[in-house]
N, C-alpha and C positions, 0 to 999 in steps of 0.2 A: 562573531558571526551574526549577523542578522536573521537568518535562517538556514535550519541543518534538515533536511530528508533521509526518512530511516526507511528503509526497505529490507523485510525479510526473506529468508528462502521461501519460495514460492508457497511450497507444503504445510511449513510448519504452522501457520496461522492453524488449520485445520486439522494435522496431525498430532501436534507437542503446543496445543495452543497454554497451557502454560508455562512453558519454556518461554513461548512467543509473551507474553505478560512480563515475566519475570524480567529478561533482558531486554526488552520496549521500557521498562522501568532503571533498569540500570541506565541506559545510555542518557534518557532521559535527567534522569537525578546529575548527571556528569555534567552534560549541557546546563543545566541550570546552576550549578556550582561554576563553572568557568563565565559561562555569556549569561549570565540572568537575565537579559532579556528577548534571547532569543528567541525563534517560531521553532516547535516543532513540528516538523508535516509528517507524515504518515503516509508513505508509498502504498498506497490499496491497491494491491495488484490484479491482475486479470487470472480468470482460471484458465486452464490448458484449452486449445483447440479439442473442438467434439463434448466438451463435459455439459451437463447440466445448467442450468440456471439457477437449479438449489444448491448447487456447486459455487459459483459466485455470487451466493448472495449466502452463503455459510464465511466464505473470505470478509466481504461487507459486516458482518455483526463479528468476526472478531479483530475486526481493526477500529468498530465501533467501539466495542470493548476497549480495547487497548486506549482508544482516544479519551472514555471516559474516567480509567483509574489514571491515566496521567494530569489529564486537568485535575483531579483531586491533590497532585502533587502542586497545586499552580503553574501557573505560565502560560503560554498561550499555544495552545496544540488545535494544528488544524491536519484532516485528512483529505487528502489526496485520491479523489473518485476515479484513479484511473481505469477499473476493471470496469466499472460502468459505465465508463464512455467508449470501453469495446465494446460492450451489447449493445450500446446505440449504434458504434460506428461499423458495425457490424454486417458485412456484406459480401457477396458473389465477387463484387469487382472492385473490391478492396483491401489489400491483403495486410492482414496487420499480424498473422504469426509466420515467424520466418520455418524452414523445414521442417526443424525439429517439434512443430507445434507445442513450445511452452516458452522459446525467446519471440522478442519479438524481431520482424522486420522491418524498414525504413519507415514505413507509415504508420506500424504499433508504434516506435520509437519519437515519432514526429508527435502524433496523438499524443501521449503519454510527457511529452515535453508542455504539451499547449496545455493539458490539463496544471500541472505545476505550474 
């Protein structure tokens, strides 16, 4: 592969973030064993409709995290700003969470592809 995208449950960056460390490291270590040269990205997800902004920007410093004890593994690990290109794109008449306010809808999904 040229490059693989790792995306956690939403939560756990924030909830179990060293659960979130520990297998961002596993997967990683496996990728590098099979594809040594692969990219690793890092799906930076967006927080829930309605939360905070110290809500996504607690997601932000542990996918930072996560980015930095992997490149200590080598390789080349980049992440994936896509929860802060929801606060940018972020708007009345723009709808980027689908119902449930934590998937997203056609245009999170769109966003979130253009950012990868």
């Amino acid at each position: 592969w040229d490059a693989v995208v790792l995306q956690e449950q939403s939560t756990r960056p924030v909830k179990d973030p060293e659960r979130f460390i520990q297998y961002g490291k596993a997967f990683h270590a496996a990728l590098r064993k099979s594809a040594p040269d692969c990219i690793t990205v890092l799906y930076n997800t967006w927080a829930k409709q309605g939360s905070t902004p110290e809500q996504q920007e607690t997601l932000d410093k542990a996918y930072g995290r996560l980015a930095t004890e992997l490149r200590k593994m080598g390789g080349d690990v980049r992440v994936a700003p896509v929860g802060i290109a929801w606060g940018f794109a972020s708007s009345e008449s723009l709808t980027l969470f689908d119902d449930d306010g934590s998937h997203p809808a056609h245009c999170g999904t769109y966003l979130a592809a253009l950012v990868i």
